[in-house]
N, C-alpha and C positions, 0 to 999 in steps of 0.2 A: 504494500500500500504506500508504503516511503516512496517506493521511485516513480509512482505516478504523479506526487508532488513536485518530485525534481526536474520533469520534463522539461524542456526548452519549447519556448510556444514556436509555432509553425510560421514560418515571415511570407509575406508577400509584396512581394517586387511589383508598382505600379507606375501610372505617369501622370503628367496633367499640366494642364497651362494656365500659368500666373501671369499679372502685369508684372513689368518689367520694377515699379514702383515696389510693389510687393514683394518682389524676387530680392527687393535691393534691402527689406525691413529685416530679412533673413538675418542678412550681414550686420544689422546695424544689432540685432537681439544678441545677435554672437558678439561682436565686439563690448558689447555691455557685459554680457556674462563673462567675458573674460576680466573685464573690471572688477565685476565681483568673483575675482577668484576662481572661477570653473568655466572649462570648457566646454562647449558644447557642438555638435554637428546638426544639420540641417533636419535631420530626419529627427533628431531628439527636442528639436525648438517647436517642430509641427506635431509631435505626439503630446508632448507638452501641451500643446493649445489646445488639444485635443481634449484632454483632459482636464482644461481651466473649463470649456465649453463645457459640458460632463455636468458640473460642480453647479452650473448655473440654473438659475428658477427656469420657469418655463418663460416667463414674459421677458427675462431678459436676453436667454436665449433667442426670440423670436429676433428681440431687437440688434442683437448683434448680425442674424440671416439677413434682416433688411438691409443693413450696414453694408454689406456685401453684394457689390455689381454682379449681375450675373454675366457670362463671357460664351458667346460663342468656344462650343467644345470642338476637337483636333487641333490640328497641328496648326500653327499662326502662318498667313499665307506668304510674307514675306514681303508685304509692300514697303516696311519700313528699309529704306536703303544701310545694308551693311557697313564701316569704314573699308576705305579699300586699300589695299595697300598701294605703297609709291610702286609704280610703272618703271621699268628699268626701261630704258629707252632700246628701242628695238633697231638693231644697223640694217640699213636697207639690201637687199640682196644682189649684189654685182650681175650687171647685164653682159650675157656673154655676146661674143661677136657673130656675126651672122652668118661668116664665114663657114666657123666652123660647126654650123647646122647644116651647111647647105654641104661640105665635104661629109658629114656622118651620110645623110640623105643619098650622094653620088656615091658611097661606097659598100652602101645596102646590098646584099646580093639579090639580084632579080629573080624572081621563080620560074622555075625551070621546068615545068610539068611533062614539057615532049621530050626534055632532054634527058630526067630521069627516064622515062617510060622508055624512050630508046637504049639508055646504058641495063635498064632492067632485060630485055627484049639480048643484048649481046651477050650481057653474063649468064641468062638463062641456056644463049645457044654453044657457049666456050664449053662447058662442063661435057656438054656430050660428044664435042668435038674430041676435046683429052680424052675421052672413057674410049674411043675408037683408036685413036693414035697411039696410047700407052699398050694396048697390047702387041702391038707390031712392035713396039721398040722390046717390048719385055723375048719376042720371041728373037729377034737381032742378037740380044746378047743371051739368050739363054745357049 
């Protein structure tokens, strides 16, 4: 029965989107809590609050809900313009000469379609010329 005490509760990993204002209150509770002496992380500043809400009547809780803009939910569409970084200046890219397109062009090799078909058409007809000729030599020297 003890170590069903001692379990570690089950976390869950979530997301969600805050103003930018709000996002910055984070940092500012943290900086304060380190004033007073203890550190804290993000996720323990928002359980925290969690639990101040918790503690509250019902009427003031409402009042703090009102408090609270409601936001369009996903992901922020990104109208706000980013900083960007400085631009390294980009060197323009050297224009080659014209020359030497027009020798790559004149030195293309032309396609040759009748010329292979004819060298194919020769080497086809050598082979059986050799298979005729090499027996008459083999009987010469035999």
């Amino acid at each position: 029965m003890a170590s069903q005490n001692n379990k570690k509760p089950k976390l869950v990993r979530d997301s969600f989107t805050i103003p930018k204002a709000e996002f910055a209150a984070i940092e500012t509770l943290k900086t304060r809590a380190i004033a007073l002496g203890t550190s804290v992380k993000k996720s323990e500043l928002l359980r925290a609050g969690l639990m101040a809400l918790q503690g509250l009547n019902d009427a003031a809780f409402k009042a703090a809900l009102s408090a609270v803009p409601t936001l369009k939910t996903g992901r922020p569409t990104g109208t706000e313009k980013k900083p960007e970084a400085p631009k390294k200046p980009v060197a323009k890219p050297v224009a080659k000469p014209a020359v030497k397109a027009a020798a790559k062009v004149a030195t293309k090799p032309v396609a040759k379609p009748a010329v292979n078909a004819a060298v194919a058409k020769k080497v086809a007809a050598k082979p059986a010329a050799k298979k005729a000729a090499a027996p008459a030599k083999k009987v010469a020297t035999a």
